[in-house]
N, C-alpha and C positions, 0 to 999 in steps of 0.2 A: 161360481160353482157350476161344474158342466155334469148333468146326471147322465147317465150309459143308455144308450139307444139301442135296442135288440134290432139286426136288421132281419126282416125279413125273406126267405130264403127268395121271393120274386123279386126283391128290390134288388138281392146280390147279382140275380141273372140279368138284371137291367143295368148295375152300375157296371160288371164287365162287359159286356156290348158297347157300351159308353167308353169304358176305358180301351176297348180293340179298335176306337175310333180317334183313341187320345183325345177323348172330351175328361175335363171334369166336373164334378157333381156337387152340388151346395146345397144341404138340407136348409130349405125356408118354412114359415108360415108357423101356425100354432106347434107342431113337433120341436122345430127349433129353440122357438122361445122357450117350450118344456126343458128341453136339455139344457138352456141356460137357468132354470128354476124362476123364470117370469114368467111364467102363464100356468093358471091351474085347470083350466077347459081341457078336454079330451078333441079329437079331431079323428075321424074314422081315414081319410085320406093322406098320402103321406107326398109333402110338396117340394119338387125338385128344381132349382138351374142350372140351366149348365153352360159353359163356356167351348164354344166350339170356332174354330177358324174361319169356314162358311155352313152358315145355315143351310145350303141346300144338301149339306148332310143328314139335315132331320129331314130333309123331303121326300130324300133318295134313301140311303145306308144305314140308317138308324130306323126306320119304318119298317122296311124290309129284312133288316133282322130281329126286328121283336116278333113281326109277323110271322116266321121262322118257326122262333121257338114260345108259340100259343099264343099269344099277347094279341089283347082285342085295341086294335088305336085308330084313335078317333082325333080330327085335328080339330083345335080351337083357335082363336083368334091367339092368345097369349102362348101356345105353343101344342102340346101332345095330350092326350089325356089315355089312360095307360093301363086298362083290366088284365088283369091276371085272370086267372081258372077258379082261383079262390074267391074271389069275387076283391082282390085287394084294389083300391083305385090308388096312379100313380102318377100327380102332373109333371108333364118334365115341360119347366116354360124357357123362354126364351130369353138370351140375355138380355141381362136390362142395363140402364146406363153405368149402373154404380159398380157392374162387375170389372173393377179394372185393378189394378198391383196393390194399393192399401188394400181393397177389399180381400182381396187374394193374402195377401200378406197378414192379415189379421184374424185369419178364417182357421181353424181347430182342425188337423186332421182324426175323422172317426176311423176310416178304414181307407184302403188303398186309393182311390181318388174320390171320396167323398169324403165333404170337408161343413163345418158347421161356422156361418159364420159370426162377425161378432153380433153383441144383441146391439150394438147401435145402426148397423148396419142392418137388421132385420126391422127395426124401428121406420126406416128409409124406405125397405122395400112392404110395408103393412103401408105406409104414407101413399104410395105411388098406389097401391089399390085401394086403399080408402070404400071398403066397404063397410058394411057395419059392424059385422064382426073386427071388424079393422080397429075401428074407434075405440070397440068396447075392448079386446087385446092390447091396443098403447097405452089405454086405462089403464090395465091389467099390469104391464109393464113397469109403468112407473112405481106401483103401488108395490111389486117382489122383485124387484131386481136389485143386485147389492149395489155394484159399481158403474155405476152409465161415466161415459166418459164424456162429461157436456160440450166440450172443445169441439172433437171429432165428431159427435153427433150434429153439432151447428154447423161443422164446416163439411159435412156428408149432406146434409138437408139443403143448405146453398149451393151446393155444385147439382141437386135434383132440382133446383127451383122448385123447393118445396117450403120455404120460409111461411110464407103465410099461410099454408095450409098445418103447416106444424104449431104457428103462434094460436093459432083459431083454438083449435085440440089443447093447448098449453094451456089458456086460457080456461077453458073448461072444465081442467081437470087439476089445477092449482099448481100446476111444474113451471121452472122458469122456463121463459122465450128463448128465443133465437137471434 
């Protein structure tokens, strides 16, 4: 079940910037899992990745045109962090391992190059930050999501070398291993 995401009119002017650079865009983090109906927390920030040919497009060409048009950006270690006027905050991070052809290939398109992807793949990249809100959201997860696909999800976690971090979590929260 994938519920409808209102875009934002700032996020649309940041996902065509993105798309005039031919990146595309992956809605991650608690939004995501909302739209897959596992996660029932609210999140005031709205968390992006994107895939792009070379990063020093987000150094150069992507900074410089949010800065353009209003956009306050501030760099972080994991990638951009993204104020509008409205005060909307918008991370756009940096690819991470897992963005490669499955991932792509399994990902929902919302609108023109933003793409939602699957919830086992969201499950992957909540592993890979493992904050606390992390933990309590794969909770979350497991507990409303209809169809986790446990194949993919194991054989997603073993290509992060995330095995024992996922069995640890599995353990705690009564799901099968990996």
């Amino acid at each position: 079940m994938v519920k409808n995401f209102e875009l934002p009119e700032e996020l649309i002017e940041i996902l065509q910037i993105l798309e005039s650079l031919n990146a595309k865009a992956y809605l991650i983090g608690a939004r995501a899992l909302l739209m897959h109906g596992a996660l029932a927390r609210t999140t005031r920030d709205i968390d992006i990745m994107i895939n792009v040919e070379d990063l020093k497009i987000l150094r150069s060409e992507l900074t410089e045109k949010l800065r353009e048009k209003g956009f306050l950006v501030q760099w972080r270690s994991w990638g951009l962090l993204v104020k509008s006027k409205s005060g909307l905050e918008i991370d756009i991070n940096t690819p991470m391992l897992i963005l490669d052809e499955e991932f792509q290939k399994r990902a929902i398109r919302i609108w023109r190059n933003f793409y939602l992807p699957s919830v086992e793949d969201l499950i992957v990249t909540k592993l890979m930050s493992l904050e606390r809100k992390d933990y309590a959201d794969i909770k979350e997860v497991f507990r409303l999501a209809k169809n986790i696909d446990f194949e993919y999800l194991c054989k997603r976690i073993s290509q992060a070398n995330l095995k024992r971090e996922f069995n640890r979590i599995a353990s705690r929260i009564g799901v099968r291993k990996c």
